[in-house]
C-alpha angles and dihedrals in degrees: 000000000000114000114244116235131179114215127184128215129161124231120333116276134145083260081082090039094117083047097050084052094045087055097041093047098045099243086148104050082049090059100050097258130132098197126194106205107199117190120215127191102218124030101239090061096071093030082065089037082064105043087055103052103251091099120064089198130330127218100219139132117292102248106064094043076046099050093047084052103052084053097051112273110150096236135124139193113238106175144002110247113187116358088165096087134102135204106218126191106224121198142187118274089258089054100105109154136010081261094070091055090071117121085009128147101226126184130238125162095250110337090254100064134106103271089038080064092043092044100047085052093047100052095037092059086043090061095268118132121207088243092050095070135029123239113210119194092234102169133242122356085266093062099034081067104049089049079062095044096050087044098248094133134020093225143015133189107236133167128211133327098022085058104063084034084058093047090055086062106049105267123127129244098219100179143338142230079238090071104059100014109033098167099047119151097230092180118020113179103228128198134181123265117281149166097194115079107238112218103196101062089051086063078045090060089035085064094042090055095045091047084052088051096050091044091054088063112092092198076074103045087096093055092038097060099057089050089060094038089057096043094049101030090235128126145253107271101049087043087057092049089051093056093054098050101050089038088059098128097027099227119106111258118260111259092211116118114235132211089213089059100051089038087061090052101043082055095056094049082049088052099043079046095237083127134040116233164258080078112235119242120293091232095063084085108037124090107204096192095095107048084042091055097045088053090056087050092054099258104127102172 
């Protein structure tokens, strides 16, 4: 009998793409699960799905889990889950220099997310002060794009595939997070605090690995791209950018939840002043267990 698990994701990017495969290949059912996937449409829904027992684990960027956690909710990150993916600032055409972003109305999700951290930061070390633009809370990455499109803002912060899909269509990539956070932890999988082991979201982790392993080889990129294509309604150029750029090198990314990676984000919630500082140590909300025991399994990365 498989055991039931509920895990939590928002939207659907390339950043789930190992769980989209998980879930298309079968790696959870082979590994006794019987995963429910819900899909939210902002991360501090399932972060307070969590908290609050209907959720098992979720798969979501680092700083809201983070921010719940610095003020006392009882969660941990496990694992990285995907570390391959960039946010990129795409512009209109006429865009040509962080100057010309000056007095701009420039789309985020909500302002306190993940790429509004990495955007602030990045502006403000390309010459841009918070009073120069104008940040507008313009939805998903979906809509984020069609608010370009239509003109109602000069910029927006997307991730893959919605990037390469904007430079098909004439839009330009400015900058990217690559640039001023390179190690940055884009999906983290969170739990709550236990002291029981849970059995179920290691063969979670166990799927995730495997769907990692089978990315990484290329014999698959041409399976692999219709599975993102059909997650993320996108289409089949942009996907097979995306592949490229998270398979450089072509080895799958390590799980293993780094204190570098949370430190980075702790000091962007710090910076945006959504925490006090100084900021407490990174290793306060990691739990180790999972990635240890998935090393003493076989499983190194």
């Amino acid at each position: 009998m498989p055991n039931k698990l509920s895990y939590g994701q928002v939207q659907r990017s390339a950043m789930n793409w190992p769980i989209f495969v998980a879930d298309e290949l079968g790696f959870f059912r082979e590994e006794e699960l019987a995963a429910e996937s819900r899909v939210f449409a902002s991360p501090l829904e399932p972060v307070t799905a969590l908290a609050a027992g209907s959720l098992d684990l979720l798969n979501v960027i680092p700083d809201v889990a983070l921010l719940e956690m610095v003020q006392g909710a009882p969660l941990a990150i496990i694992a990285n889950t995907n570390s391959r993916a960039r946010y990129c600032l795409m512009v209109q055409s006429e865009i040509k220099t962080f100057k010309d972003l000056q007095g701009k109305k420039i789309g985020v999700n909500d302002g306190r997310s993940a790429e509004g951290l990495i955007l602030k930061r990045l502006l403000r070390l390309n010459g841009l002060k918070p009073d120069s633009y104008d940040l507008a809370a313009t939805g998903a990455p979906l809509d984020r794009c069609k608010k370009l499109r239509e003109g109602v803002v000069a910029a927006t912060m997307v991730t893959q595939p919605f990037n390469f899909l904007l430079e098909e269509e004439g839009f330009r990539n400015l900058a990217s997070s690559a640039e001023i956070v390179p190690d940055y932890p884009f999906t983290v999988c969170v739990v709550r605090r236990a002291e029981a082991f849970n059995d179920p979201i290691l063969s979670f982790l166990k799927a995730v690995s495997r769907s990692w392993q089978w990315l990484s080889d290329h014999r698959n990129r041409e399976r692999a791209i219709p599975t993102l294509t059909q997650w993320t309604g996108t289409t089949e150029k942009p996907a097979a950018a995306t592949y490229d750029l998270y398979l450089q090198p072509p080895e799958p990314p390590s799980l293993a939840p780094t204190e570098e990676g949370v430190t980075t984000v702790l000091e962007l919630l710090a910076e945006s002043g959504r925490t006090p500082r100084p900021t407490p140590p990174a290793r306060k909300f990691i739990d180790t267990r999972y990635f240890e025991k998935l090393q003493a399994i076989g499983i190194r990365r």
